[in-house]
N, C-alpha and C positions, 0 to 999 in steps of 0.2 A: 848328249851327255851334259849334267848340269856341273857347274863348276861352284865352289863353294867359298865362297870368300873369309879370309882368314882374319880373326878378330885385330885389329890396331893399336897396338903399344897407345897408351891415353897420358902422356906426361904435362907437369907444367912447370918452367924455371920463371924464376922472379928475380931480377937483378936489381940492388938498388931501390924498389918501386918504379922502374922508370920504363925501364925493358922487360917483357915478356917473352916465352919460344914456350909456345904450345904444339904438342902431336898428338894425332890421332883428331885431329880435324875434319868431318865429316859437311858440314857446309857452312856459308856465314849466311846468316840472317838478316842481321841488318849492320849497322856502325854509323856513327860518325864521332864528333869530338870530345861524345862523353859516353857514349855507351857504346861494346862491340857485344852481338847476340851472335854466341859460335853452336854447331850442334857437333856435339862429339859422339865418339859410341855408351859414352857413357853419361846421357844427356846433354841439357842445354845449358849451356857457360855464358854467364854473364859477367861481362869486365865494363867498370865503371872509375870514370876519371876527370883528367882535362886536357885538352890537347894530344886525343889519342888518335893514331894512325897507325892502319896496318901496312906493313915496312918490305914486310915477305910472305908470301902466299905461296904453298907448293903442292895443285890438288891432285897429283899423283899420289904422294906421300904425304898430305894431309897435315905438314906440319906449316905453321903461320907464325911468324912475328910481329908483337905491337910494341909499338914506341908510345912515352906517355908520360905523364902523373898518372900513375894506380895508388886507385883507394878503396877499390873491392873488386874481389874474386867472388864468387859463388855458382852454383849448382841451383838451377829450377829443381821444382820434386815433381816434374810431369812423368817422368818416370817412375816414383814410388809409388810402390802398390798402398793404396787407400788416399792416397794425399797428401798434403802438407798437413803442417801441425796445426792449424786454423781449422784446415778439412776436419780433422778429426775432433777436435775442440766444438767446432757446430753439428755434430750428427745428433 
């Protein structure tokens, strides 16, 4: 019997710029003191800063903690169907 896995509440809090608590963490990619590359179910996150480390990791529950200077949040668009908006600008 196949079991089906139940889609993951995707939240993100910002406190300050300085602390983060992301859920729905699906795996980390990569990090160090200025980039953390997260995959969530709802793509890939990228947080961008100085002096950032992850503080709490929990790959049960997929929720993760970064300490830091944040000075960007974003969303890759590997996800959207056709591309990014460059994609679509060069066809």
């Amino acid at each position: 019997m196949e079991t089906k896995q139940l889609p993951v509440s995707h939240n993100i809090i910002i406190e300050d710029r300085k602390n983060v608590t992301i859920s729905g963490v699906t795996d980390v990619e990569s990090f160090d003191e200025e980039t953390v590359i997260l995959m969530t179910d709802l793509g890939e996150l990228v947080i961008k800063g100085f002096g950032l480390h992850i503080s709490k990791i929990d790959v049960v529950s997929g929720d993760l903690a970064l300490e830091g200077e944040i000075y960007n949040i974003g969303y890759s668009d590997t996800q959207a169907a056709g591309g990014g908006f460059l994609s679509r600008l060069f066809r």
